[in-house]
C-alpha positions as CSV (number, residue, x, y, z in Angstrom):
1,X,37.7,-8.2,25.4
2,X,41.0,-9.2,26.2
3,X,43.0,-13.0,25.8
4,X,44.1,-14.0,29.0
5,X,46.2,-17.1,29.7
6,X,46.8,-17.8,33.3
7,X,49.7,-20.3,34.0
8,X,48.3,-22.5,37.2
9,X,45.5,-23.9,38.3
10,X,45.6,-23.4,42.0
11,X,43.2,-21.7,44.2
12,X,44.5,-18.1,43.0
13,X,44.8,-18.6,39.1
14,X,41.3,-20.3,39.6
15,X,40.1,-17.2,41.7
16,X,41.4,-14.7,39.2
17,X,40.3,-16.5,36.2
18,X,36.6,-15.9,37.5
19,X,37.6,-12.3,38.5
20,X,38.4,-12.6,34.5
21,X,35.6,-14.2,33.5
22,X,33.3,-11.3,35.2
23,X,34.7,-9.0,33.0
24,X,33.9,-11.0,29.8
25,X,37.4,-11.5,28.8
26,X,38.5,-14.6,27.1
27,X,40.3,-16.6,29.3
28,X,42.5,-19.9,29.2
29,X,44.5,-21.6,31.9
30,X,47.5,-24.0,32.0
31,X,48.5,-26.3,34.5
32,X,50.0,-30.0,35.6
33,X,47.5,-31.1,38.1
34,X,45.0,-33.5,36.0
35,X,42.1,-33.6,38.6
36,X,42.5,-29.5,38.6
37,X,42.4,-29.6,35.0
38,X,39.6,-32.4,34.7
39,X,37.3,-29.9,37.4
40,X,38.0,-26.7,35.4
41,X,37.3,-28.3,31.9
42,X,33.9,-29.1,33.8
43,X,33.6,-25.8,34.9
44,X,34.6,-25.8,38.7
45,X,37.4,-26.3,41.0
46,X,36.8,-28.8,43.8
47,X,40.0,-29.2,45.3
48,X,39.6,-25.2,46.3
49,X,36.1,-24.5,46.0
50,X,33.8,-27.6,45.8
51,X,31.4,-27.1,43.1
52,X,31.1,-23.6,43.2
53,X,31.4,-23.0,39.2
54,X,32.8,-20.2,37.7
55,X,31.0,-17.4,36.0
56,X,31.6,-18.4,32.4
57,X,33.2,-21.2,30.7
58,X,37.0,-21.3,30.0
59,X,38.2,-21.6,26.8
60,X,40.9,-23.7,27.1
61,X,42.1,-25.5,30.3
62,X,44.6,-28.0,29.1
63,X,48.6,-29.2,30.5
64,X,49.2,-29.3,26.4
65,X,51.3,-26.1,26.0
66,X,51.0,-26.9,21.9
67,X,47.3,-26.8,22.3
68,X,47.1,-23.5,24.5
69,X,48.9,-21.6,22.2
70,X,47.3,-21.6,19.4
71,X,45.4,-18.9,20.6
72,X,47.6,-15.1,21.0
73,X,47.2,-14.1,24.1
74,X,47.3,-10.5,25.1
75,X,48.3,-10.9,29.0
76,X,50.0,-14.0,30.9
77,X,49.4,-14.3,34.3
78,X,51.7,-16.0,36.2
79,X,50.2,-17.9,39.0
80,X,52.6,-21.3,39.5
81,X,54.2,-22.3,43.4
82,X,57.5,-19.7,43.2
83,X,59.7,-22.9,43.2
84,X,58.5,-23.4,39.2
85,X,58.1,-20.2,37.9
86,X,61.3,-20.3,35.9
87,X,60.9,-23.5,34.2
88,X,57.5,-22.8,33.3
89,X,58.4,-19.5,31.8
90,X,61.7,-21.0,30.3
91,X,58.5,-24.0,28.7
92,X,56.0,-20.8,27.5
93,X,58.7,-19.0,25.7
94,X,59.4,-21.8,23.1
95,X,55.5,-21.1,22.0
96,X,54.9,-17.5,21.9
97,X,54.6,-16.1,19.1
98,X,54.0,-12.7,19.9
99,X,54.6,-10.2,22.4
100,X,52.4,-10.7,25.4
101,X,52.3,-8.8,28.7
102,X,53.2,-10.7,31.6
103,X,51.5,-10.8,35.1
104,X,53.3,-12.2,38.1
105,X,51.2,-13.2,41.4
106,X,53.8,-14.7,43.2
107,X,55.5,-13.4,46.0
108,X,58.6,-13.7,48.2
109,X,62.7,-13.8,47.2
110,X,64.3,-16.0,44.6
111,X,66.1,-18.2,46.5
112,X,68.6,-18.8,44.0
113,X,69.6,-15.4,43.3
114,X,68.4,-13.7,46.7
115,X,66.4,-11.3,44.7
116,X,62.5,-10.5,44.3
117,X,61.3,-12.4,41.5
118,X,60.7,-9.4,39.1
119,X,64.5,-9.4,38.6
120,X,64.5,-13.1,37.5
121,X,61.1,-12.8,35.5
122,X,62.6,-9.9,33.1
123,X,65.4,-11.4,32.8
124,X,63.3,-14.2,31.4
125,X,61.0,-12.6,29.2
126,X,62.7,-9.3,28.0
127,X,62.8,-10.4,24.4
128,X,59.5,-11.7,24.4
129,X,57.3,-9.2,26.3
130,X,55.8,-5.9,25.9
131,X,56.9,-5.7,30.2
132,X,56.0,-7.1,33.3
133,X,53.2,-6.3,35.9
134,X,53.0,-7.6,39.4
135,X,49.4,-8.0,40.7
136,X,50.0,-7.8,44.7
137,X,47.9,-6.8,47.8
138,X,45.6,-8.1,50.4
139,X,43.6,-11.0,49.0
140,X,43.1,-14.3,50.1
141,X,41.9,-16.4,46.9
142,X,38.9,-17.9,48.4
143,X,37.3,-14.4,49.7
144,X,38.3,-13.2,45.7
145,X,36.6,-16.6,43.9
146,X,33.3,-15.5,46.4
147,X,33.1,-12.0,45.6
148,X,34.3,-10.4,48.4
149,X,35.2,-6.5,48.1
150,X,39.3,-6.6,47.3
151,X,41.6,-3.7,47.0
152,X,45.2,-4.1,45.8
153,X,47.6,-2.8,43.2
154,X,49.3,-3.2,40.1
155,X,53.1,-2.6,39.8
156,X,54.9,-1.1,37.3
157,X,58.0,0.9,36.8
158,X,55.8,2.1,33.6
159,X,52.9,3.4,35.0
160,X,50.6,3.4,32.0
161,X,51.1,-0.2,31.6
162,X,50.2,-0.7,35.5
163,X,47.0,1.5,35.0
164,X,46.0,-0.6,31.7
165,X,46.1,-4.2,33.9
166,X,44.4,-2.2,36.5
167,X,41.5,-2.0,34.2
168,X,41.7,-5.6,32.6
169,X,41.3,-6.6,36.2
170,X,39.0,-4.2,37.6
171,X,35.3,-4.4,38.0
172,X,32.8,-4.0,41.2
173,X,34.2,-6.4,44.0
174,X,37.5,-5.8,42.7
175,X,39.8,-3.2,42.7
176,X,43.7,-2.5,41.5
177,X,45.1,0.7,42.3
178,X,48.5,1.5,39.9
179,X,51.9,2.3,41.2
180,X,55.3,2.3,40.3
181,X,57.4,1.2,43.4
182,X,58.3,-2.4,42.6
183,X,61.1,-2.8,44.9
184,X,59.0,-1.2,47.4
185,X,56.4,-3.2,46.9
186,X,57.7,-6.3,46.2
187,X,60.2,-5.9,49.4
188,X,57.0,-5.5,51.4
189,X,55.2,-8.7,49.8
190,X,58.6,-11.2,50.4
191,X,58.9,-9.5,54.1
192,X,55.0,-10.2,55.1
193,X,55.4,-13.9,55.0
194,X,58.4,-14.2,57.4
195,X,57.1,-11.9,59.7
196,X,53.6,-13.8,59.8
197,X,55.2,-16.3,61.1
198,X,57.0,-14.4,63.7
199,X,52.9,-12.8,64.7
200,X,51.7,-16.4,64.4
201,X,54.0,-17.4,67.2
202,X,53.9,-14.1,69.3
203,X,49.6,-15.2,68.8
204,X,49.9,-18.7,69.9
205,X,51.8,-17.1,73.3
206,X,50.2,-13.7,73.9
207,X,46.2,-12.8,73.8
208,X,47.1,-9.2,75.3
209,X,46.1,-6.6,72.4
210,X,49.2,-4.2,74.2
211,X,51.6,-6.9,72.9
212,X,50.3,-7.6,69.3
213,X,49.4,-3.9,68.3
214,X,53.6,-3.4,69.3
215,X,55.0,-6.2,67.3
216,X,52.6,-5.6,64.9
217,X,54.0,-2.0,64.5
218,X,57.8,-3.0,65.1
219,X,56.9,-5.0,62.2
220,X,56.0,-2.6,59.9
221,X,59.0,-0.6,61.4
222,X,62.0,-2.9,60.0
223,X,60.1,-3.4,56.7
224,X,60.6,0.5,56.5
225,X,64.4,0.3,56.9
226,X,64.6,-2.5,54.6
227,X,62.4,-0.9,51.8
228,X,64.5,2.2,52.4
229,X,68.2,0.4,52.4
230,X,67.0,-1.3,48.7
231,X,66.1,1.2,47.5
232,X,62.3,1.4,47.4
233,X,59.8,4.6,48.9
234,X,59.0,4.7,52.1
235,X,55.0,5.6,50.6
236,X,54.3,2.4,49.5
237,X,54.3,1.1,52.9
238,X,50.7,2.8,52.9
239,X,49.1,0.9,50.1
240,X,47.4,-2.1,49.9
241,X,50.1,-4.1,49.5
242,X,52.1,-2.5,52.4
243,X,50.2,-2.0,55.2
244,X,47.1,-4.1,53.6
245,X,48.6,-7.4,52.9
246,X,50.9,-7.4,56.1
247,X,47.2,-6.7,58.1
248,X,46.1,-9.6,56.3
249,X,48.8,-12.0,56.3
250,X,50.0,-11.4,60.1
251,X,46.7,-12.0,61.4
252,X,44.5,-14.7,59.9
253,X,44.8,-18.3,60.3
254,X,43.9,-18.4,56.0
255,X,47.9,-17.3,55.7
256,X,49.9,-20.3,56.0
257,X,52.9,-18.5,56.9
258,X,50.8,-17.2,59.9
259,X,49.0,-20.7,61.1
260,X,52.8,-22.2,60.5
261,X,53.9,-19.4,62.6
262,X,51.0,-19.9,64.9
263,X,52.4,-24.2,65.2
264,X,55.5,-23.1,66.3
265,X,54.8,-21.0,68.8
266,X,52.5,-23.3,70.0
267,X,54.8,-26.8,70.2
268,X,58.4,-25.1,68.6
269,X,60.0,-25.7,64.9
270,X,61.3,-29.1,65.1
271,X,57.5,-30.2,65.7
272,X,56.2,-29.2,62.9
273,X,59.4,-28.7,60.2
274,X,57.5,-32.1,58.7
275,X,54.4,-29.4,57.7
276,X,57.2,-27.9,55.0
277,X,57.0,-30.9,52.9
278,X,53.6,-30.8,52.2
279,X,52.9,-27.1,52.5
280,X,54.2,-24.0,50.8
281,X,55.9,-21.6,53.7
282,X,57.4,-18.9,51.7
283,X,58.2,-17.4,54.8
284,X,60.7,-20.2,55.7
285,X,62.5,-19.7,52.6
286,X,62.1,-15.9,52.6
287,X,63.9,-15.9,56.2
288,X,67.2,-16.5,55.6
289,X,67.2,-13.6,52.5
290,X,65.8,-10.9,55.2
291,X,68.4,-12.7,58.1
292,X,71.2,-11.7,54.8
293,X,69.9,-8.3,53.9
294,X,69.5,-7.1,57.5
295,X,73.2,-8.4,57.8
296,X,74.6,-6.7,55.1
297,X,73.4,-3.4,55.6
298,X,73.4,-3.7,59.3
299,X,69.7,-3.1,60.0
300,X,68.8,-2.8,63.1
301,X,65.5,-5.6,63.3
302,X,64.9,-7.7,65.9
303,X,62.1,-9.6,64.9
304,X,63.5,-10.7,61.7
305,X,66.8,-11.8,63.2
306,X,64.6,-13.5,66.1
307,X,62.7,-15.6,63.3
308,X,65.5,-16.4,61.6
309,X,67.1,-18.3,65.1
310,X,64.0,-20.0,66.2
311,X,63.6,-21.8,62.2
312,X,67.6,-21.5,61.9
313,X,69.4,-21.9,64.9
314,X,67.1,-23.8,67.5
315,X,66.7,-20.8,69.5
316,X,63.6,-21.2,72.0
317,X,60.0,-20.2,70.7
318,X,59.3,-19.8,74.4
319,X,61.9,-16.7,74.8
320,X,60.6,-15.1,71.1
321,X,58.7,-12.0,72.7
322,X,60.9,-11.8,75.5
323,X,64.0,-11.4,73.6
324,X,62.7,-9.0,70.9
325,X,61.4,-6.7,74.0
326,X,65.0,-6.5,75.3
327,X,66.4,-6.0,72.0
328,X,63.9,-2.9,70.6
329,X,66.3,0.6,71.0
330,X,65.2,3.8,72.2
């Protein structure tokens, strides 16, 4: 039995808590939300799942970071909105007292620093970590929290580390397969959310399967040449968090970056740009990194670049298709 501490208590630390709690490890979870905390402390989360209650009780669900550590915990997870992971990290570190491994759920770029958020997390934690796992791949929390059968994988440059997660994690509705291709796969799990929004607007305009199965696969096409130009392998494209969780995210209304996507090709950006103060879009803010990286290393990707003018530069939704058809090479 492991001790787990999972930082967050939104509808994916809550889901993989009970993915936790199935396998009988000890688990705590930290958060800022006091009707979240209230729920778990009963058992539950209600903002997410009703009254569903999890498997087993939590040990300790608190927003007292004095009171969660005094307990050693053998693996973090990280599961806070991107926008606070470094100031909760920075808030963690002044209480460990020993040398934890880390988990990070997030996805998309830093936007700070215009790198995946593996770079900045290490940076972080180097002195204070046994290393760094990212727990990516198709998995909406709510069909996790209910049991549904999940694949996805653990990513590690250090492969036995990735395989020993796998385990912790592991049990008989879910799954996590170990790699090592973190720029690969963490490429693939920023690039997802922006171009769900671009397949959330090419669905709102076009019901003709010839249309979405090619966008669909010019998709997965530019993601190739930017995986490629950083750096990553072109295999990871195949696993569950390549061709999986972009599947997944470009083509059910349970992604927001899709059902944002899907708002804007219905009624254009400036309609619903008020949706992005009370919802997370990491494929807004992930936009402009893939608009800079395609620039830089002159990538030939027309969907990305198309994206990028309809949130950036008030190009027409109505011309989105249209103008990516006119600009795909032969």
């Amino acid at each position: 039995m492991a001790k787990i501490l999972i930082l967050g208590t939104g509808a994916w630390g809550t889901a993989l808590a009970n993915v936790l709690l199935t396998n009988k490890h000890e688990v705590s979870m930290w958060g800022v939300d006091h009707n979240e905390i209230y729920d778990l402390q009963q058992g539950f989360n209600s903002k997410y799942y009703q009254k569903t209650k999890l498997v087993k009780k939590l040990k300790t669900v608190s927003n007292d970071l004095k009171k969660i550590f005094k307990t050693n915990y053998d693996y973090i997870v990280i599961a806070v909105p991107s926008i606070y992971i470094e100031q909760t990290i920075k808030q963690v570190l002044k209480f460990i007292k020993n040398k934890p491994v880390f988990i990070n759920v997030a996805k998309g770029f830093n936007e700070t620093t215009k790198k995946t958020w593996s770079i900045t997390i290490n940076k972080l934690i180097s002195k204070n970590a046994k290393g760094l796992v990212i727990l990516i791949g198709p998995s909406f929390a709510v069909e996790v929290f209910h049991k549904e059968i999940t694949l996805v994988n653990t990513v590690c440059e250090d492969l036995k580390l990735a395989k020993k997660v796998a385990r912790v994690f592991s049990n008989d509705y879910f799954k996590c397969v170990p790699i090592n291709d973190v720029i690969g796969a963490e490429t693939i799990s920023a690039l997802k959310n922006v171009m769900a929004i671009g397949s959330g607007i090419m669905f709102a305009q076009h019901t003709s399967i010839n249309t979405r199965s090619a966008i669909l696969a010019q998709m997965s096409k530019e993601i190739s040449h930017v995986i490629k130009v950083l750096g990553g392998k072109l295999d990871t494209l195949y696993q569950y968090c390549g061709i999986g969780d972009i599947f997944l995210t470009c083509t059910d209304t349970k992604s927001r970056n899709f059902s944002f996507g899907q708002a804007v090709g219905a009624n254009g950006f400036k309609t619903v740009k008020k949706e992005l103060k009370f919802h997370t879009v990491e494929g807004y803010w992930a936009t402009k990194t893939a608009y800079e990286i395609v620039k830089k290393y002159k990538i030939n990707a027309p969907i990305i670049e198309h994206i990028y003018n309809v949130l950036y530069k008030n190009e027409n939704h109505k011309d989105f298709i249209k103008l990516i058809f006119k600009e795909i090479k032969f």
